[in-house]
N, C-alpha and C positions, 0 to 999 in steps of 0.2 A: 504494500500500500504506500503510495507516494505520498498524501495528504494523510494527514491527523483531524479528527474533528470532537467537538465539547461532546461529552458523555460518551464516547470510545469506549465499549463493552465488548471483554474478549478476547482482545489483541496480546500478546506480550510482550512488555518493555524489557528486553535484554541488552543488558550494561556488560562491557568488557572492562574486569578488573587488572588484567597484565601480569598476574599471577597465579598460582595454584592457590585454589582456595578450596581443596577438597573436604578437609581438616580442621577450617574455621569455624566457630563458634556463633558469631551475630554475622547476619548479612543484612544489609538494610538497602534502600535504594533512596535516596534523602531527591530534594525536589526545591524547588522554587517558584512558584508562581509570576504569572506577567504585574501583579500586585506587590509583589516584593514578600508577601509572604511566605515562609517557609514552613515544610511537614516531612514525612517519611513514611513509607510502606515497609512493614517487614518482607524481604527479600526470600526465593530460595535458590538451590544451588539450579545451574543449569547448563548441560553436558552437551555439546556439538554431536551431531549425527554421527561426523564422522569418525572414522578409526584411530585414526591419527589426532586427535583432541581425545580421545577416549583414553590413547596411550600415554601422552602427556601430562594429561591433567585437567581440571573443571578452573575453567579461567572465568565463568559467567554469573551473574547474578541475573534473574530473573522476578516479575511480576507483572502478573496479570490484571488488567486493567478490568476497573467496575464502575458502573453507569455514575458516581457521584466522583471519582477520581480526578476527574479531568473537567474541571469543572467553570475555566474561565478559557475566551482566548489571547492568543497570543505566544510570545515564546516562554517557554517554559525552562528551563535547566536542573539536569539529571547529575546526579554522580550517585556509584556502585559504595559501596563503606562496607569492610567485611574486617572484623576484630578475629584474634586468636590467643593463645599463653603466650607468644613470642612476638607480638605484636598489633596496629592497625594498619590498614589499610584505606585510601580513599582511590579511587577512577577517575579518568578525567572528565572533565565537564562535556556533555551532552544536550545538546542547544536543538530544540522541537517547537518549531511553529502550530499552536493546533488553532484550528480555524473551526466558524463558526458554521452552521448550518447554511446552504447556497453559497458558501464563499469560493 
C-alpha cells in the first residue's frame, strides 16, 4: 500500500531495529503524532519470510494497526525501542504521511 489513511485497521507497522533482538525483553514501537503529541504500542517480535533472516536473526518489531490508532492526519514519526539485561535499544526514525479520507 503506497498511501496510509486515518483509522488504518489491519495493516502492520514493521520497524527495523538493526539488531538481533531475538532475546529482548520490552519491544515497544513509540510514535508521535502531527500534534506533537507522543504515545506507544507494545510491540512484538517479527521474523522475515525468509531463510536467511530466519538464520541471522529477528531484526523487527512489529504492530498491528486498530481502527483508533491512527487517528489524526498528517506525518506521523515511528521508532522501534526494544530493552534487554545488557542493554537498550532505539530504531531510527520512520517518517508516514497518513492522509485523510478522498485525499
Amino acid at each position: 500500500m503506497s498511501k496510509h489513511y486515518l483509522h488504518e485497521t489491519g495493516s502492520d507497522l514493521i520497524l527495523d531495529t538493526g539488531i538481533n533482538i531475538g532475546t529482548v525483553s520490552d519491544k515497544m514501537i513509540y510514535f508521535k503524532k502531527p500534534s506533537g503529541l507522543e504515545g506507544s504500542w507494545t510491540g512484538t517480535l517479527y521474523s522475515s519470510y525468509s531463510d536467511i533472516a530466519a538464520l541471522t536473526g529477528t531484526y523487527f518489531v512489529k504492530h498491528t494497526l486498530a481502527y483508533l490508532d491512527l487517528d489524526i492526519s498528517g506525518e506521523w514519526r515511528f521508532n522501534a525501542y526494544v530493552a534487554a539485561a545488557d542493554g537498550t535499544w532505539w530504531g531510527e526514525t520512520v517518517k508516514i504521511n497518513i492522509f485523510d479520507k478522498y485525499e
